[in-house]
C-alpha positions as CSV (number, residue, x, y, z in Angstrom):
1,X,-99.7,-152.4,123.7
2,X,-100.2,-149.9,120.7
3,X,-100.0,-146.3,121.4
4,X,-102.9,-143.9,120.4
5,X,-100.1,-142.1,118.3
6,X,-99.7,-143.6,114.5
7,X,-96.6,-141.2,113.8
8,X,-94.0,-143.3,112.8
9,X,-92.0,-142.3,115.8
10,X,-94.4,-143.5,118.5
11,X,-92.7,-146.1,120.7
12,X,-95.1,-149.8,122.0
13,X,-96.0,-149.2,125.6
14,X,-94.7,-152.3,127.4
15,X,-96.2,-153.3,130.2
16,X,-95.5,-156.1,133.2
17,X,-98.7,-158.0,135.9
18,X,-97.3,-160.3,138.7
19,X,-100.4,-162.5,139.9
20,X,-99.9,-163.4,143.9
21,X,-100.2,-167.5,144.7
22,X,-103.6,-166.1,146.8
23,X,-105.3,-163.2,145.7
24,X,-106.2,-161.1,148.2
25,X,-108.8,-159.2,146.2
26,X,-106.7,-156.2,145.7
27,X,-104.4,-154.5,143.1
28,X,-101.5,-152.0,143.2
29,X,-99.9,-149.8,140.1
30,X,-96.3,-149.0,140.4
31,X,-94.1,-147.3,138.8
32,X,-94.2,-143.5,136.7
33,X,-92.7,-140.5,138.2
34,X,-88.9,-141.1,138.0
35,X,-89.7,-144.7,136.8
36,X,-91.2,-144.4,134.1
37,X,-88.7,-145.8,130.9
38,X,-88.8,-149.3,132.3
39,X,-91.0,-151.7,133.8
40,X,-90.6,-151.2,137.5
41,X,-90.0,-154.4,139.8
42,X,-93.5,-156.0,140.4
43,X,-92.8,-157.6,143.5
44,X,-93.7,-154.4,145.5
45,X,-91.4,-154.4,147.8
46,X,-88.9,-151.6,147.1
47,X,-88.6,-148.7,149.8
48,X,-91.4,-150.2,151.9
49,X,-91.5,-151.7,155.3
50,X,-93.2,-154.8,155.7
51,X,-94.2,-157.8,153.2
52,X,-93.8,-156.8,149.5
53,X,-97.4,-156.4,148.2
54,X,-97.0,-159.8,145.7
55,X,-96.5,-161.3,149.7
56,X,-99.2,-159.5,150.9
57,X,-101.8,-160.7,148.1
58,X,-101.5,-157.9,145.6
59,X,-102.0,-158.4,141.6
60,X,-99.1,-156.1,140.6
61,X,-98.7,-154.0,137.5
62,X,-97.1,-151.4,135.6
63,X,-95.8,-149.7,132.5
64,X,-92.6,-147.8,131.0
65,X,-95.3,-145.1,129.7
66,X,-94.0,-145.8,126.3
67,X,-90.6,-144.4,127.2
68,X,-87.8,-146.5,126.6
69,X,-85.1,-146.0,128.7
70,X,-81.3,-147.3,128.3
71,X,-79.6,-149.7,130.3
72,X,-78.9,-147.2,133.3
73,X,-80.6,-144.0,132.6
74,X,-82.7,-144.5,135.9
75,X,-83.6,-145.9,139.8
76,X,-85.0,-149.2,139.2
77,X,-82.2,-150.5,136.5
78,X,-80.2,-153.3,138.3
79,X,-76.8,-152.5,139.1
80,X,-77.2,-149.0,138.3
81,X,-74.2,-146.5,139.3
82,X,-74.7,-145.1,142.7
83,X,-73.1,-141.7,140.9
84,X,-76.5,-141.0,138.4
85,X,-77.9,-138.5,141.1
86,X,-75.0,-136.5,142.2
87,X,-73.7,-133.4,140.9
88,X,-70.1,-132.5,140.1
């Protein structure tokens, strides 16, 4: 997806949808806040009781806002460093 900005340094906005086998009518956004830099996991089921929403009959989606994040900059990289939130 294009950004609105045309300046040479304006970065694509990438952008993931996980479609459920049965569609329960329904849709969920996730990610931003502390996420945003990657595509957070679609399956909806990170720090939540129950079914993951994909389970549940969610469409999924989200976005990295345009900000692309490194390898481990962040809470939703895989097999990110338990030590990125402490303090020394």
């Amino acid at each position: 997806m294009a950004p609105l900005d045309r300046s040479a340094t304006a970065k694509p906005i990438r952008f993931g949808v996980a479609l459920p086998a049965s569609w329960a009518l329904r849709a969920a956004h996730l990610g931003g806040g502390g996420n945003n830099g990657t595509i957070p996991r679609l399956n909806g089921g990170i720090m939540r009781g129950g079914a993951p929403l994909l389970q549940q009959g969610f469409a999924t989606y989200g976005s990295d806002s345009g900000h692309q994040a490194g390898a481990t900059t962040g809470p939703s990289t895989t097999r990110l460093s338990r030590t990125w939130a402490t303090c020394s």
